[in-house]
TORVO-105386 format. One line per 8 residues: for each residue x, y, z of C-alpha. Coordinates in steps of 0.02 Angstrom, whole numbers. Layout:
// TORVO-105386
X/Y/Z; ...
//
This chain:
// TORVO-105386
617/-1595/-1833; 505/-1556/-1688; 436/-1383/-1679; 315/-1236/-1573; 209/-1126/-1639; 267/-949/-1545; 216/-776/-1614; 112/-840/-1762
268/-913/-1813; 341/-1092/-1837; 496/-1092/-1735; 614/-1244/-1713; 658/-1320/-1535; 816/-1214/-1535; 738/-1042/-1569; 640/-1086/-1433
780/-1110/-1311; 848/-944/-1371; 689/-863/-1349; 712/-926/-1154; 854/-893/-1121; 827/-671/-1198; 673/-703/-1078; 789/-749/-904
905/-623/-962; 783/-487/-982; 704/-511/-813; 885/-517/-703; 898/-357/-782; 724/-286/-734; 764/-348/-548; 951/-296/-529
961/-126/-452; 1047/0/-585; 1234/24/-550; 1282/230/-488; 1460/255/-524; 1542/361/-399; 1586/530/-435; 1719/566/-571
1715/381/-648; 1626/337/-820; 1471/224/-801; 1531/121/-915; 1703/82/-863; 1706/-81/-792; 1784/-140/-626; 1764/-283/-503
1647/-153/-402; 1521/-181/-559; 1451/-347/-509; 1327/-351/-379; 1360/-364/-210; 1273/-498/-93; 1151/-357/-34; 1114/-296/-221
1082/-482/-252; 970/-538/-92; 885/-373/-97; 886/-346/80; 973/-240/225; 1111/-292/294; 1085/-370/472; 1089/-220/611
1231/-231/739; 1242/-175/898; 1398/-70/922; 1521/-138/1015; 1563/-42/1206; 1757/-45/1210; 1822/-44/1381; 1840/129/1475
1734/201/1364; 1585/294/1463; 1415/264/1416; 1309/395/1420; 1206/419/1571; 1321/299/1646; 1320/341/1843; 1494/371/1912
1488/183/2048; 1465/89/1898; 1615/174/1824; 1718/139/1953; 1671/-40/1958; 1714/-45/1780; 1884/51/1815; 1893/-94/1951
1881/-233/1817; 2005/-179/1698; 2141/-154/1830; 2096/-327/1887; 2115/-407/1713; 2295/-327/1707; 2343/-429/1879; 2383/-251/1954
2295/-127/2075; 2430/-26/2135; 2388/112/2013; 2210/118/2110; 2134/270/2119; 2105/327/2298; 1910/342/2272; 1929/146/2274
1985/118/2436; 1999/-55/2515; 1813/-66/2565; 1738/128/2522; 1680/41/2360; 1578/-113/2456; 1511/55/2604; 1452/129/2457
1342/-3/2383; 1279/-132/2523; 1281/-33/2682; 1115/68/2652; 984/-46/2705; 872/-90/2554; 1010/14/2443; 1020/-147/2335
848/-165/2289; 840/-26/2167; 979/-75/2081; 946/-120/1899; 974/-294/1822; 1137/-219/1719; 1207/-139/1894; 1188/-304/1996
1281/-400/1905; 1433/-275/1869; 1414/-274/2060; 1413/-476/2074; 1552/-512/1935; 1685/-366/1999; 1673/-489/2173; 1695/-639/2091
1836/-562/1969; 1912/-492/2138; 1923/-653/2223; 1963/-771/2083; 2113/-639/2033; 2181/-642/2216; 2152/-823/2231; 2249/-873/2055
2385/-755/2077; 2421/-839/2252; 2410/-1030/2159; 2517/-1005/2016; 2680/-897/2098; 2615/-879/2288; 2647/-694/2305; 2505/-564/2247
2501/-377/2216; 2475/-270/2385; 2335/-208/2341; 2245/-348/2283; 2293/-435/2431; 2233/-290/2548; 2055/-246/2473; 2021/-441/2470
2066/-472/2641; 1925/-319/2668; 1809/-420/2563; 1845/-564/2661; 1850/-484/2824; 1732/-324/2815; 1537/-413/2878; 1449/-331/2760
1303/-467/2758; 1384/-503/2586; 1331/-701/2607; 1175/-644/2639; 1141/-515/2499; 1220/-639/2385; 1104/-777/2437; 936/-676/2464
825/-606/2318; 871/-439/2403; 980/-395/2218; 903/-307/2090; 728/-322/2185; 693/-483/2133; 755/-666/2119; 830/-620/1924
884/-792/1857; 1041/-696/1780; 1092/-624/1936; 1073/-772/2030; 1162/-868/1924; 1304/-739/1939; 1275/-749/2107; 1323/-916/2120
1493/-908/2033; 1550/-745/2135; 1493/-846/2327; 1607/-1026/2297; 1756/-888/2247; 1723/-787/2399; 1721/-935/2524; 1881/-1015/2429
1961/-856/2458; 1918/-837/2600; 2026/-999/2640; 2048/-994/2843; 1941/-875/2887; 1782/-913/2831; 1626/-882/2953; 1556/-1036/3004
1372/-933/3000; 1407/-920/2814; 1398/-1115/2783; 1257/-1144/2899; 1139/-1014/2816; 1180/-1104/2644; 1164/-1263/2736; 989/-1214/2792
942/-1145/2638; 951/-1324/2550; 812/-1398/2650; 698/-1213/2595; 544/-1280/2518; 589/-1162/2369; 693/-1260/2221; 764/-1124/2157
828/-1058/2325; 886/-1249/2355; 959/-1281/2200; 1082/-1121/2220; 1139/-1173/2400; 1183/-1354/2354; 1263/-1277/2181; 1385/-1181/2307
1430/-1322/2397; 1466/-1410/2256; 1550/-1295/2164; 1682/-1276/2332; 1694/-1429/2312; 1748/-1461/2139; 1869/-1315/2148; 2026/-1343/2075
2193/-1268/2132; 2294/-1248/1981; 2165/-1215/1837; 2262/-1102/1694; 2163/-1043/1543; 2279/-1062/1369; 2263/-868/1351; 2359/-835/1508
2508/-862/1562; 2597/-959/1688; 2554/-811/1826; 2393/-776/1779; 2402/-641/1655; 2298/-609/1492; 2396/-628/1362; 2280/-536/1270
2333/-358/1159; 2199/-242/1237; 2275/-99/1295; 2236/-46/1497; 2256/132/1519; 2227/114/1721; 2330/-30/1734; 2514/0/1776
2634/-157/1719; 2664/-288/1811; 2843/-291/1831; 2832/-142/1935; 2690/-203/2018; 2708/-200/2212; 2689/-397/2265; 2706/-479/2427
2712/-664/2493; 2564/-745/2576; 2605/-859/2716; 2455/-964/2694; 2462/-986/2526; 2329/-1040/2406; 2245/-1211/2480; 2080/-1250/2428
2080/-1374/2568; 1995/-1269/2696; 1862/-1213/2607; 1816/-1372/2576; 1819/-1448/2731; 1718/-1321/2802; 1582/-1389/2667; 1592/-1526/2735
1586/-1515/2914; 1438/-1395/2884; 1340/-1537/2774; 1372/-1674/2882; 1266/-1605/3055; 1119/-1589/2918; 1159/-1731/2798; 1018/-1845/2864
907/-1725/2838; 942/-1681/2680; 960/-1842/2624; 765/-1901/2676; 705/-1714/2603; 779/-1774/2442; 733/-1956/2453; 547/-1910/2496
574/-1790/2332; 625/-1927/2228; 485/-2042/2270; 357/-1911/2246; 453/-1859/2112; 373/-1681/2016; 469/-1615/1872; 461/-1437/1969
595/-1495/2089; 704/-1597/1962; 850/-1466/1969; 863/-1456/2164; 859/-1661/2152; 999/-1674/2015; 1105/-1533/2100; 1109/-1633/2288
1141/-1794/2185; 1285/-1695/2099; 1342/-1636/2265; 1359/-1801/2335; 1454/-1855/2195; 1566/-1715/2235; 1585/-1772/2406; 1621/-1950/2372
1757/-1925/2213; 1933/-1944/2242; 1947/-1787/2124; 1899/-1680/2285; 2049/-1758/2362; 1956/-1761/2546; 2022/-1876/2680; 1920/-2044/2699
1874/-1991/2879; 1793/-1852/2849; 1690/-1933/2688; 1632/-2074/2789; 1472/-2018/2847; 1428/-1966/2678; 1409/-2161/2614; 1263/-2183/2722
1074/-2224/2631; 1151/-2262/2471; 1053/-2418/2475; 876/-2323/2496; 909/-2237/2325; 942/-2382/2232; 784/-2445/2274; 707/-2291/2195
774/-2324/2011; 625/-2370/1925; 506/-2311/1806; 430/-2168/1876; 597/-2088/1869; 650/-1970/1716; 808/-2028/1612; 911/-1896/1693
896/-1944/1893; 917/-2110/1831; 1085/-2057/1746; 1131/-1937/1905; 1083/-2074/2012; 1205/-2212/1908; 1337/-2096/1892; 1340/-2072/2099
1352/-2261/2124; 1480/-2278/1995; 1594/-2137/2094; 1555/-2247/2245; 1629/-2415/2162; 1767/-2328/2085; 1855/-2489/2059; 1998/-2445/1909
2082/-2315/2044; 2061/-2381/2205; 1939/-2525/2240; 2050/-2653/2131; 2226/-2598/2217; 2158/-2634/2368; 2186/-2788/2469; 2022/-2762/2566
1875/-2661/2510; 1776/-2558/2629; 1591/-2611/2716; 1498/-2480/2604; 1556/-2527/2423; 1531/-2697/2440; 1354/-2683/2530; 1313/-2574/2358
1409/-2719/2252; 1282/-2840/2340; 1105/-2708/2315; 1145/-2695/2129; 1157/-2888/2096; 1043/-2935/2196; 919/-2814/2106; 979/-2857/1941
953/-3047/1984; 797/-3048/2086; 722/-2870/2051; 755/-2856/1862; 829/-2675/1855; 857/-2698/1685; 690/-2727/1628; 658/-2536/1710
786/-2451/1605; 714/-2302/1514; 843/-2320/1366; 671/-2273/1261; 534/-2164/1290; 392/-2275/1377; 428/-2416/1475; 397/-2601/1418
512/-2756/1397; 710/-2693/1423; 686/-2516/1446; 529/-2493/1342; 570/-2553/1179; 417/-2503/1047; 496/-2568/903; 605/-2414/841
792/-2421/802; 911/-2464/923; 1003/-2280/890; 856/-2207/968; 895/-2256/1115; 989/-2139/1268; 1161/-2237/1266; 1259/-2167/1384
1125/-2211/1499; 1172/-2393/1449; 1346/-2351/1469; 1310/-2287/1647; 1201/-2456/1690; 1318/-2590/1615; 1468/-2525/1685; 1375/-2522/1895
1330/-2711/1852; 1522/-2733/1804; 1588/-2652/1937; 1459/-2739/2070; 1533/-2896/1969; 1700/-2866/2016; 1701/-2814/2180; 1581/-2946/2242
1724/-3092/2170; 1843/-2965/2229; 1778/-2984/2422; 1731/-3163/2398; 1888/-3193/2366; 1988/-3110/2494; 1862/-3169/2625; 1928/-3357/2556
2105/-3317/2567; 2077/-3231/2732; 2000/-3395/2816; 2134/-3510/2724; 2259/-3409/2824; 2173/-3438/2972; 2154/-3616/2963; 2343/-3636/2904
2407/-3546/3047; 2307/-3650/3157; 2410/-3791/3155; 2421/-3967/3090; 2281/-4045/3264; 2147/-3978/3171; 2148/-4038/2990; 1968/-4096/2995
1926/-3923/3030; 2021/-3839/2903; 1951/-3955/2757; 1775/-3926/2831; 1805/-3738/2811; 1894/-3753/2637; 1754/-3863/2574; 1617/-3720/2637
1698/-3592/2558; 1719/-3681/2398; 1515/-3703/2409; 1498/-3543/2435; 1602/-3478/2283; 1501/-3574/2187; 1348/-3506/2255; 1421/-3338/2222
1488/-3397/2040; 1301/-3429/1981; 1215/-3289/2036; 1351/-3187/1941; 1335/-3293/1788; 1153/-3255/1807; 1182/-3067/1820; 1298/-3075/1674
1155/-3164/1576; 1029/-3036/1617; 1146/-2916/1566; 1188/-2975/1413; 1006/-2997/1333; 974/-2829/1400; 1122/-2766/1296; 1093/-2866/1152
897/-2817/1154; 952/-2637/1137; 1110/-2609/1036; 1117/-2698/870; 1250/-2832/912; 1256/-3005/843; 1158/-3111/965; 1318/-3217/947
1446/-3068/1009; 1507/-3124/1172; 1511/-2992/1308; 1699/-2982/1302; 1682/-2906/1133; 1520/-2815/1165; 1598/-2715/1311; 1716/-2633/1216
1589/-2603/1076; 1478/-2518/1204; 1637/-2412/1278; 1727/-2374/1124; 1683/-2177/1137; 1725/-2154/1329; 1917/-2223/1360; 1904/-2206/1530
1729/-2317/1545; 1804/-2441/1413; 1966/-2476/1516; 1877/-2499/1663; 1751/-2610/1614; 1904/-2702/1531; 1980/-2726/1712; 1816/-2769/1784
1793/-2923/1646; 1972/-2966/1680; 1965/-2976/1856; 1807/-3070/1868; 1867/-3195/1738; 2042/-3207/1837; 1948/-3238/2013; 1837/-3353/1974
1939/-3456/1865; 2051/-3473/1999; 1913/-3532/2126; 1811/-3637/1999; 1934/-3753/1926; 1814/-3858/1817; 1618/-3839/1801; 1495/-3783/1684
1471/-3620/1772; 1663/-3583/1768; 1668/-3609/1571; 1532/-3520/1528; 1597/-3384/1640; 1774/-3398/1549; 1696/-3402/1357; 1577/-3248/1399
1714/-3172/1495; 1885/-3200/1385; 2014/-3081/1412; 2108/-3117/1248; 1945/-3091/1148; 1920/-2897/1243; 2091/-2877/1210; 2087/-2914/1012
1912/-2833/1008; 1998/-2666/1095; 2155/-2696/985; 2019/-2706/811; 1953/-2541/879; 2094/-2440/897; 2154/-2508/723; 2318/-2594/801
2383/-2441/830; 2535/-2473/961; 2553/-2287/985; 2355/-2269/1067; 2442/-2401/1193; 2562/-2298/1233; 2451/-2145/1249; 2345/-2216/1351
2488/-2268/1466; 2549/-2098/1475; 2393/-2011/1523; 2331/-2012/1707; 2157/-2001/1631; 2122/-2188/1619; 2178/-2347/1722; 2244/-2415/1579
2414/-2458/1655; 2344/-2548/1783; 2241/-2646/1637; 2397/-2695/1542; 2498/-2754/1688; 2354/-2888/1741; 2324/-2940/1569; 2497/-2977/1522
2529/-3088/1681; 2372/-3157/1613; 2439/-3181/1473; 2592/-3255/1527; 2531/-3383/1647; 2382/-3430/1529; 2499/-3430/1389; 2412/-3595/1270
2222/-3514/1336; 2290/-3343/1250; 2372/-3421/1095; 2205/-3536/1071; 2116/-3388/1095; 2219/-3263/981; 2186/-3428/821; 2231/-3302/673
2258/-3149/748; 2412/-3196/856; 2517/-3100/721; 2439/-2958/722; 2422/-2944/925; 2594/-3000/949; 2655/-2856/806; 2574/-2713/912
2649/-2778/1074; 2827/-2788/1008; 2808/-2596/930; 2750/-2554/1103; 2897/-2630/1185; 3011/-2536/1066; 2910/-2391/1084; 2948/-2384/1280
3124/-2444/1292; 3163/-2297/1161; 3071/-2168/1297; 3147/-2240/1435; 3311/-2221/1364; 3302/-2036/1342; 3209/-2031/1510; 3049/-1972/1452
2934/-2077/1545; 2850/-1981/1668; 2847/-2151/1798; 2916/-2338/1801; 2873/-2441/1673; 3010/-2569/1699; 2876/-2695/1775; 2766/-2702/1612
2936/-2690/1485; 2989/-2867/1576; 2816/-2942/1552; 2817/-2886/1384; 2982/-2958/1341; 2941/-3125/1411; 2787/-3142/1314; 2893/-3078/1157
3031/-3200/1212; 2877/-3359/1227; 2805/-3310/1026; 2973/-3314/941; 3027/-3460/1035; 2852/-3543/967; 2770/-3590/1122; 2611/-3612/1066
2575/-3731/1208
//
C-alpha cells in the first residue's frame, strides 16, 4: 500500500485525503464572515438565512445604484421652467392637455425660453434636451393622435398649431450650435429627431425658408453640420403614417400602469376634428422640391468627397447616399414625376466603386443601385422599363465584363485577387456585402434580357403590321435582332461566369454547385433578397431560352440557370415545409407571389425539362405543392385570403392534375 510520511508519522493515501479535506474545511471557515443572529433569535438555531449570501461569499459590496427619479417628483434645486416642461411631458404621455395649467399657455412656455436673444446658450446639457424632447413629444403626440382616429385633444391641437405657427427662429435654434453653448453631440442628436416631427407636423404650412436653410446647410464644409441636415431630410422622408408601438393602443395611448396625477382621462378629454388630417405627403414633397434646385450641387460636393475620400467625412457621405435611397424607394410612396430628376449621375458613382473605398460606401453605394433596379416590385411587372434603370443595367455589366468589379470587392480586409483574398476562411469575409453585389449583377441580368426582349417584340410588331410588300425587310430585321440577342446572350453568360468564380472563390461552395443552387445558398438568411434573386434567375433563363432556341451559349445559360434546380434547392432549405410557402405568399414583405406564378407556368409549359430536372426528388416537390394547394383552397373557403389567389390554385391543379396522370414527358 502506498504511503506519505506527514507529521513524523507514516500515514496511508487515505489519511492523507482526510488530512485535505480538515485542511479546505478549516480555511472556508477562517474566510467566511461569522454569522450575527438578529436580535431575540439563538445563534445556533438554524434557518435558510444561515448560509451565506452571494455578498458574504464574493466578499464584496454590492454594486451602487443610482436611485431612480419617478415622474413628478421635484429634484432638488430643480428650477421651476424645467418643471413645467416636465409637467408638460407627463400630460403629453396621457394623450390629454385639457387639464393644462394656465402658466402653460399655448406659446408663454416657447416666450419664455427662446425669445431672449442668447437665452439658450446658458442652458445646461440636461435643460436642452428636456427643452428639445418636450418639442418632439409635442409634435409626434399631435401628429399620431391625428393618424390613428383623426380628431385630437383641443389643446394639443391649439399649442401645436402655436409651435407650428409662432416664428420663433425654432429651425434655426434647432439647427445652429446656439443650444447648450456648444455643438453637444447629445443634443444634436435630439435635435434631429424633434426638427423631421416639427416639419411633418407642420404638414401644409411649413416655411419654405425652413427647407432651404437645411438645404444649404448640406453643402457646409462642416460634416457634422452636413450630416444633421441630410439626416432631416431623410428622416421626412422615411416617415411613416401609421406607425403604432405594441404598448399603445389603437389611439395612441400608453397602455402603461403609471399613474398621471396632471393628466385628466381621456374619455373626458375635449377632442376636435382636423380637416386636413394627418398626411405625411406634404412634408415630403416639400423635401423634395427643396433638394431638387440644389441636387446637382450636392451631388458633385459628394462625388468630389467620394473620390477624395477621408474617413472624417464618411458620415455626411453615407447619410446623402441614404437620402437618395430615400428619395428613390417606392416605400416613400412619391410620384414618379417628382423623383425623376433624382436618377441623374447614377452612372458617375458606379465608376467610383473601387478599392480606395471603405466596405461601408461600397455597401451604401450597392444598396442605392439596388433600390434603383427594384425589379421583384416593379421593374418585372412592367411591360417597358424606364431610360435610367436600364442605362444602370448596362454600367454594371459592362463593368463586371470589361472592368472586373468583382476583382475590387473588399469582401476581406486588403485588396488582392476577388476582393482581397489572403488565404483566411471564407467566414471572414463581410457577406452581406456579397449579398448586396451578387444580387445588382442579377438584377442588371434581368433587366438587360428584360429590355432586349421587349425591344425584339416591339420591332416584330412593327414589321408585322407593315404588311405582306415588305417581307424581305421584315426577315432582314428579324435576322438582326436575332444577332443581336446573341450578342447580348454572351456577354451575359460571361457576366454570369465572372460572377460565379467570384462567388465560388469566396464562399465555400462546391466548385460543382451551379448558380441556381448557389443563389439561394447565398440568400437563405434575407427572404426578400432570396426571392428576388429567384425571379431574376427565372426570368433570365425564361427570356433567353425563348430567343436562343439551340446553341451552346443557350445551354450553358439553361444548366447554370435551372429554375427547377433553385426551386428544389429553396424547397431543401426551407425543409419542404408547404406552410413557409404559404407564409411567404401571405406577407407583402417579399415578391414571392409573383415568383410562384412564373415558375409554375414554367413549370407547366416546360413540363418533361421540370420532371428531368426534379430525377428523384419529383415526390417530394410534388408532395409540398399538393399540401399547398390544400392549404389555400381551405383559406379561401373560409375567406381568409387577404387577395386572389385563384390564378396560382388553377396552375397548381394542372400541374397536380399532369403528375398523377404520369406525364412524365
Amino acid at each position: 500500500m502506498t504511503s506519505t510520511q506527514i507529521g513524523g508519522r507514516r500515514n496511508t493515501i487515505s489519511d492523507t485525503k482526510n488530512y485535505a479535506a480538515f485542511v479546505c474545511e478549516t480555511f472556508v471557515k477562517i474566510r467566511r464572515p461569522r454569522y450575527r443572529a438578529p436580535s431575540g433569535k439563538c445563534p445556533d438555531t438554524k434557518c435558510e438565512s444561515d448560509s451565506p449570501t452571494l455578498e458574504e461569499r464574493t466578499m464584496t459590496e454590492p454594486v451602487k445604484k443610482r436611485a431612480r427619479v419617478h415622474p413628478g417628483v421635484d429634484v432638488v434645486n430643480q428650477p421651476q421652467e424645467d418643471r413645467e416642461l416636465v409637467a408638460l411631458q407627463e400630460l403629453l404621455l396621457s394623450q390629454c392637455l385639457c387639464s393644462l395649467p394656465e402658466v402653460l399657455d399655448e406659446v408663454g412656455w416657447l416666450e419664455r425660453r427662446i425669445l431672449p436673444q442668447g437665452a439658450c446658450t446658458a442652458w445646461t446639457r440636461d435643460q436642452a434636451l428636456l427643452f428639445v424632447s418636450t418639442l418632439q413629444l409635442l409634435c409626434e403626440t399631435s401628429y399620431k393622435q391625428l393618424s390613428s382616429q383623426g380628431i385630437q385633444c383641443r389643446r394639443l391641437a391649439r399649442m401645436c398649431d402655436a409651435v407650428v405657427t409662432c416664428n420663433y427662429r425654432l429651425i434655426e435654434l434647432l439647427i445652429s450650435d446656439e443650444l447648450c453653448g456648444g455643438c453637444d453631440p447629445y443634443v444634436r442628436f435630439a435635435s434631429g429627431r424633434a426638427l423631421p416631427a416639427l416639419l411633418v407636423a407642420s404638414r401644409q404650412r411649413i416655411d419654405p425658408m425652413w427647407l432651404e436653410t437645411l438645404a444649404d446647410a448640406a453643402l457646409v464644409p462642416s460634416p457634422l453640420t452636413a450630416t444633421f441636415a441630410l439626416d432631416v431630410f431623410r428622416r421626412v422622408l422615411e416617415w411613416r403614417d401609421v406607425d403604432c408601438h405594441p404598448t399603445e393602443d389603437a389611439s395612441g395611448a400608453s397602455t402603461s400602469s403609471s399613474v398621471n396625477s396632471y393628466a385628466s382621462p381621456v374619455g373626458s378629454c375635449n377632442q376636435v376634428p382636423d380637416p386636413e388630417g394627418a398626411d405625411s405627403q406634404a412634408a415630403k414633397c416639400a423635401c423634395i422640391h427643396a433638394l431638387e434646385s440644389r441636387w446637382t450641387l450636392l451631388v458633385n460636393h459628394y462625388d468630389s468627397l467620394m473620390a477624395s475620400y477621408a474617413s472624417a467625412n464618411e458620415a455626411a457621405i453615407t447619410t446623402f447616399v441614404a437620402l437618395w435611397e430615400a428619395i428613390i424607394s417606392v416605400k416613400a410612396n412619391l410620384s414618379v414625376v417628382d423623383t425623376k430628376p433624382f436618377y441623374s449621375h447614377l452612372d458617375g458613382f458606379v465608376v467610383l466603386l473601387g478599392p480606395n473605398l471603405p466596405p461601408l460606401l461600397w455597401k451604401r453605394l450597392l444598396g442605392l443601385f439596388n433600390e434603383v433596379m427594384c425589379y421583384g416590385s416593379t421593374l418585372a411587372l412592367q411591360d417597358t422599363i424606364a431610360e435610367e434603370p436600364c442605362a444602370l443595367a448596362h454600367l454594371v455589366v459592362r463593368s463586371v465584363k470589361d472592368w472586373h468589379l468583382l476583382d475590387a470587392l473588399p469582401f476581406r480586409s486588403g485588396n488582392g485577387g476577388f476582393g482581397g483574398r489572403h488565404g483566411g476562411s471564407s467566414e471572414e469575409g463581410d457577406r452581406p456585402l456579397l449579398q448586396k453585389m451578387c444580387l445588382l449583377v442579377l438584377k442588371s441580368v434581368a433587366v438587360t434580357v428584360k429590355e432586349t426582349r421587349s425591344d425584339s417584340s416591339s420591332s416584330d410588331a412593327s414589321s408585322s403590321s407593315g404588311g405582306g410588300g415588305n417581307g424581305g425587310s421584315s426577315e432582314e430585321e428579324a435576322a438582326a435582332a436575332a444577332d443581336d440577342m446573341a450578342v447580348i446572350a454572351r456577354s451575359i453568360a460571361e457576366v454570369l461566369r465572372r460572377l460565379d468564380a467570384c462567388v465560388k472563390s469566396l464562399m465555400p461552395f462546391h466548385p460543382e454547385t451551379p448558380l441556381a443552387q448557389w443563389v439561394v445558398q447565398l440568400f437563405s438568411d434575407q427572404d426578400d433578397a432570396l426571392v428576388e434573386g429567384m425571379v431574376c434567375c427565372l426570368d433570365v433563363e425564361v427570356g433567353l431560352s425563348v430567343a436562343l432556341t439551340s446553341s451552346l451559349v443557350s445551354n450553358t445559360l439553361r444548366t447554370a440557370l435551372s429554375p427547377t434546380q433553385t426551386f428544389a434547392q429553396f424547397l431543401r432549405t426551407v425543409s419542404h415545409d408547404h406552410e413557409v410557402l404559404l407564409d411567404l405568399l401571405v406577407s407583402n414583405e417579399t415578391c414571392f407571389l409573383l415568383y410562384l406564378l412564373r415558375f409554375l407556368k414554367y413549370a407547366r409549359r416546360q413540363w418533361s425539362d421540370f420532371v428531368a430536372a426534379c430525377d428523384r426528388e419529383l415526390e417530394n416537390i410534388m408532395t409540398v405543392l399538393i399540401r399547398l394547394r390544400i392549404s389555400i383552397n381551405r383559406l379561401v373557403s373560409k375567406a381568409l385570403f387577404p387577395y386572389n389567389i385563384k390564378p396560382v390554385l388553377r396552375l397548381l391543379e394542372k400541374c397536380e392534375r399532369m403528375y398523377e396522370d404520369g406525364d412524365f414527358h
